[in-house]
N, C-alpha and C positions, 0 to 999 in steps of 0.2 A: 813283800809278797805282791803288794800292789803294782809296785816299779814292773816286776818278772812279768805279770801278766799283761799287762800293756807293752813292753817288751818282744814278749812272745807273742802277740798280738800284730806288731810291727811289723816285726820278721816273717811270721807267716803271711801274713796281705803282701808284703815286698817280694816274697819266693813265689807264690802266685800268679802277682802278676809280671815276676819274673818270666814264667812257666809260657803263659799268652797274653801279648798286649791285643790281639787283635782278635776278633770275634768275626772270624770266615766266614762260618753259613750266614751271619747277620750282613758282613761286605757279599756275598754271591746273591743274597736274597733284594739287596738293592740292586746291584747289578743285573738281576733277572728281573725286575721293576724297569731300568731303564733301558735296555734290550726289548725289551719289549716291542719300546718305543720305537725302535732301530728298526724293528722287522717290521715293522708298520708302514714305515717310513721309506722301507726301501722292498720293492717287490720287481722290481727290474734287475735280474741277477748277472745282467751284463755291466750293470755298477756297482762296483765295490767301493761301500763305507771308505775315506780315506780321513778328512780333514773338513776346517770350515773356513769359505771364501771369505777376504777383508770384509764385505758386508756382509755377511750373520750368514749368510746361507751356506748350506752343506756342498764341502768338495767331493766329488764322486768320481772315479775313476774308473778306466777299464783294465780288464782281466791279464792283460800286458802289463799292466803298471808294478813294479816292484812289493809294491804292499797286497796286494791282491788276496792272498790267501789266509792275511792275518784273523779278516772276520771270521771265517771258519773255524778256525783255528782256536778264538777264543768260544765261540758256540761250545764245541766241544770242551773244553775245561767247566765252561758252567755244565754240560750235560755228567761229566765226569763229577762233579760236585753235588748236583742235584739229585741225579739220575733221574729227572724229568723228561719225558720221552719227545714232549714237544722241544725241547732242546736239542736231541739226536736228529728229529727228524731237518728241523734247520740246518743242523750244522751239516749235515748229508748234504743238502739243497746248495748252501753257498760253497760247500766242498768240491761240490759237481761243476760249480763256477767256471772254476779255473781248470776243468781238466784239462780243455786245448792246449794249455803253457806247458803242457808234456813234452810238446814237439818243438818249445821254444828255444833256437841255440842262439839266439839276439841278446840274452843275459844272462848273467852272472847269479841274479838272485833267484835261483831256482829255489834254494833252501829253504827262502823265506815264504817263495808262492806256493809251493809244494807239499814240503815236509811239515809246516804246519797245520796248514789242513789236513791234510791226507794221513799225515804219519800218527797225528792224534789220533784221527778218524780208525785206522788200521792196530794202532797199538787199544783201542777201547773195541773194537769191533772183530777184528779178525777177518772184515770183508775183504778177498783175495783180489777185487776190480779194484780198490787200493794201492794195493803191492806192486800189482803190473803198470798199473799210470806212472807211481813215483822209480819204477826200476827204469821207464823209459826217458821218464824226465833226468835220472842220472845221468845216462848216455847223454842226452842231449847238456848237460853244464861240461861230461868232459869233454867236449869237445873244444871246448873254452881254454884248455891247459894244453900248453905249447911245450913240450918238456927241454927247447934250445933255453926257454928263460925260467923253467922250472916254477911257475906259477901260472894260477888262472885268472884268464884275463878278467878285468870287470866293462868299464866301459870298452864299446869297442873306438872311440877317440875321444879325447880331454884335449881342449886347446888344439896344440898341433902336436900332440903323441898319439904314438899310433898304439900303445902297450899299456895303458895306467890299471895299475891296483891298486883298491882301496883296501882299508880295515876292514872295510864292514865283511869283505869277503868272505873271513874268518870262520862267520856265520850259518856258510852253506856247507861248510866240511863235516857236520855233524852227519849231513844231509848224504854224504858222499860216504863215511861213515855206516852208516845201516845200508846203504846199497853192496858195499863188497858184503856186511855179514849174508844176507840176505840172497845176491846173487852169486856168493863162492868167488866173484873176479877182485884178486886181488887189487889190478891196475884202478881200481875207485880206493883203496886204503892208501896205496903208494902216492897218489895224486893229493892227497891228504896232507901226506909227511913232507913232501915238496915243497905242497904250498907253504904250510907253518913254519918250515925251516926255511924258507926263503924272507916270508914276511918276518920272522923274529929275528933275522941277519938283519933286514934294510929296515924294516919302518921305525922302530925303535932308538930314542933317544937316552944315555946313560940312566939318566934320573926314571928312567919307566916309560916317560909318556910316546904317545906314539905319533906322526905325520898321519895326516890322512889319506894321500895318495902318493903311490912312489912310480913314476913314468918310466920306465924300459925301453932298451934302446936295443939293436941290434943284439941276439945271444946275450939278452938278459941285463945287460950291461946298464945301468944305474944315471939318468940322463936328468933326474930332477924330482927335486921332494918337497909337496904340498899338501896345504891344508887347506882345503878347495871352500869347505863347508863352516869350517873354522874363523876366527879372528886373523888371525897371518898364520904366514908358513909354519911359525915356530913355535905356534902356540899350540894350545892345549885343547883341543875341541873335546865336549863334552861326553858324547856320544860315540865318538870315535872310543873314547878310554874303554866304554864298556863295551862294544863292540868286541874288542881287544881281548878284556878280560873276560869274559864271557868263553869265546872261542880259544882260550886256551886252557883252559877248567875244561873242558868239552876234549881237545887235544890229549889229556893227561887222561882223562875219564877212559877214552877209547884207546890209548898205549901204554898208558905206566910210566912214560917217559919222565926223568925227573926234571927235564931243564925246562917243559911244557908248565909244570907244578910251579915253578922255581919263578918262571915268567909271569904266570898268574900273579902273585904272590907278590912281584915287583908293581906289577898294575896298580894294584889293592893297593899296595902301600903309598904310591904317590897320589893316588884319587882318593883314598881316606886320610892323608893325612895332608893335605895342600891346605895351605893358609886361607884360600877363596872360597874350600866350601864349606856354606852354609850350615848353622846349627840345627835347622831341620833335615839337614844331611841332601836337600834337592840341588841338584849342580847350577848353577849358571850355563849357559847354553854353551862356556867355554870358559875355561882358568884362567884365563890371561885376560879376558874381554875388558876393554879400557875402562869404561865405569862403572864396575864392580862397587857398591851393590848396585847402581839403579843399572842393571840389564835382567833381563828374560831370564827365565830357568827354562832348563827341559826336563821336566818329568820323565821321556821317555828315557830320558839316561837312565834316571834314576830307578827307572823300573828295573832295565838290562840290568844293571849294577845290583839290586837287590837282587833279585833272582839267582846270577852269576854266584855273589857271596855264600846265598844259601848253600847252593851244592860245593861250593870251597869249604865253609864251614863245617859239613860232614867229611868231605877227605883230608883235613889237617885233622881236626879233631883239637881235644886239650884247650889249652889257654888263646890259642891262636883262632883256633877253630870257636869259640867262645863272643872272641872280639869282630869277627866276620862275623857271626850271627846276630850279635846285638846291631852291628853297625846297618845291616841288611833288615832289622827290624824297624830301628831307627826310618827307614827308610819308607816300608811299609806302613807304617802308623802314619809318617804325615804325609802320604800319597792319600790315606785312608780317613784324613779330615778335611775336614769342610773347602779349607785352605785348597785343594786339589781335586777332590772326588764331587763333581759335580751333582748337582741337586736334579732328583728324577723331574725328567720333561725338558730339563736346559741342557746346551750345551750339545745341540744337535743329536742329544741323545748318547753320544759317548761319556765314558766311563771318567776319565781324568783329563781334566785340565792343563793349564800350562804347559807344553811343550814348545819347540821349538826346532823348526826343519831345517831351514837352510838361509841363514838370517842373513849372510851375503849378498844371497840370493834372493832377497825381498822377499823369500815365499815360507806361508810357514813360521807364523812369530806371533809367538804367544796362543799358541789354539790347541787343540785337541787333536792327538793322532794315533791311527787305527792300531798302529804296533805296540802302544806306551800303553793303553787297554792289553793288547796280549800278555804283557812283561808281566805286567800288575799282576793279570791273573793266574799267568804259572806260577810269579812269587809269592802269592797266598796259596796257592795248593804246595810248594815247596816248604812252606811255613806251617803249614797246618802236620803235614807229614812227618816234619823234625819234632816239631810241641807236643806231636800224642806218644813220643816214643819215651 
């Protein structure tokens, strides 16, 4: 009888904290602790939070710069979590940031300046000066999609290409996505299927992973394939995978389509099951990186990645669907210790640690970045939403 009840004892502590490893409102309640800090620290809303300079001091950028709309973006998930009004009211404030980027057609990352600010803002608010910025901010990324090469452009020149597409693109289709539901034109849904079926022909390698950029040449034509951001061409950069994956979980969500699912699905499995990553499940800043272990992680992979899994693991479901959530927990818990989730006051005031931008490119190694804080925070509101059900 004694064995059963310590037994039973076992079993239920284990099915619990099966249930939740992670205590959300206790990670939002720190996070609204070092936020704090942030708005403190930044009351000039022509710079946006981004990163910190090789000497300790805060990188800040302007409303042009690709990450732009991330701070917003997260505001709102904390206010969506809290429902602290001083959080609505921020997140409005740095929301408003970036409305001029509505008329921006110089980028490809409208998805990322736009939609998360604003789309948050408008899906928790219903305020209709919302709907109208991001409807024009649509127009303005299609203008970026050439239908001779059936993708949208990203940079407008790499090197000496005049056409390069990244992965990360992936990411604004969502964005492209709620503009046809929203404005009835379907030429934003079709521009969607284009891109995804163009990028799932080219960027893609047998075993899953993906190149980071694929240059275009006259009528689309296929002129050279790199991994700009990456270790070589052939490697595996970390960021790019979930970029990848992410945007086609998103693909499948808004078609149904099965080879979108099917892709995903190939992602997951070479990024979950590669030899190089780590048993705290945080990537290397790329698979292949020559001295594995002593290189950099990027957390903010690891955030996309979590996040991404979570909503894979509600559309598989079953044993599959199982193994993505654990692995996406996995990921969440040690983004959510010490090891990565920054101590309130340090760390310029951002939320996690360790990331890593463009290691190449000497910029961006080993520091803190605005969107690896976003990731984080949708993947615990994606986490909390799956665990109460």
């Amino acid at each position: 009888m004694k064995n059963f009840l310590i037994f039973s004892f076992i079993f239920l502590t284990f099915n619990a904290l099966s249930q939740s490893k992670i205590d959300v409102p206790q990670q939002f309640a720190l996070v609204a602790q070092q936020y704090e800090g942030m708005l403190k620290s930044h009351q000039d809303i022509t710079k946006t939070p981004q990163s910190t300079l090789p000497d300790g001091l805060p990188r800040d950028m302007p409303t042009e710069w690709w990450c732009s709309g991330f701070f917003g973006g997260s505001l709102w998930y904390l206010f969506e979590q809290t429902k602290d009004p001083q959080w609505k009211s921020a997140a409005e404030k740095w929301t408003m940031a970036v409305e001029k980027e509505q008329y921006n057609t110089r980028t490809h990352d409208l998805g990322f300046m736009l939609y998360c600010p604003f789309g948050n803002g408008y899906r928790l608010t219903q305020n209709p000066d919302y709907k109208k910025i991001m409807l024009t901010g649509a127009k303005s990324l299609a203008t970026r999609f050439n239908p001779k090469y059936g993708v949208i452009k990203s940079w407008d020149k790499h090197d000496t290409y005049d056409y390069p597409v990244i992965i990360d693109n992936m990411m604004n289709l969502e964005f492209l996505f709620w503009a046809a539901r929203e404005s009835g034109d379907k030429a934003f849904y079709d521009i969607c299927i284009a891109h995804a079926d163009s990028t799932l022909k080219h960027h893609f390698r047998p075993d899953g992973s993906s190149y980071h950029v694929i240059c275009y040449g006259e009528n689309g034509k296929i002129i050279r394939k790199k991994t700009h951001q990456g270790y070589a061409d052939e490697s595996a950069w970390a960021r790019g995978q979930a970029w990848g994956l992410y945007g086609y979980v998103v693909m499948y969500r808004e078609t149904k389509q099965k080879k979108y699912l099917d892709q995903a699905q190939k992602i997951a499995k070479f990024y979950l099951n590669h030899p190089n990553l780590p048993k705290d499940k945080i990537p290397y800043w790329d698979f292949n990186a020559p001295y594995i272990p002593n290189e950099e992680r990027d957390a903010s992979a690891a955030a996309v990645t979590a996040s991404a899994l979570l909503e894979l693991s509600k559309i598989v479901g079953g044993k599959q669907g199982k193994k993505y959530f654990k692995n996406a927990e996995e990921m969440l818990v040690s983004l959510s210790s010490d090891t990565y989730r920054a101590k309130i006051g340090t760390n310029n005031n951002f939320i996690l640690m360790h990331s890593t931008g463009h290691k190449p490119g000497k910029s961006e190694i080993d520091v803190p970045l605005v969107y690896a804080d976003y990731y984080y925070l949708e993947g615990l509101l994606r986490y909390q939403a799956l665990v109460k059900k």
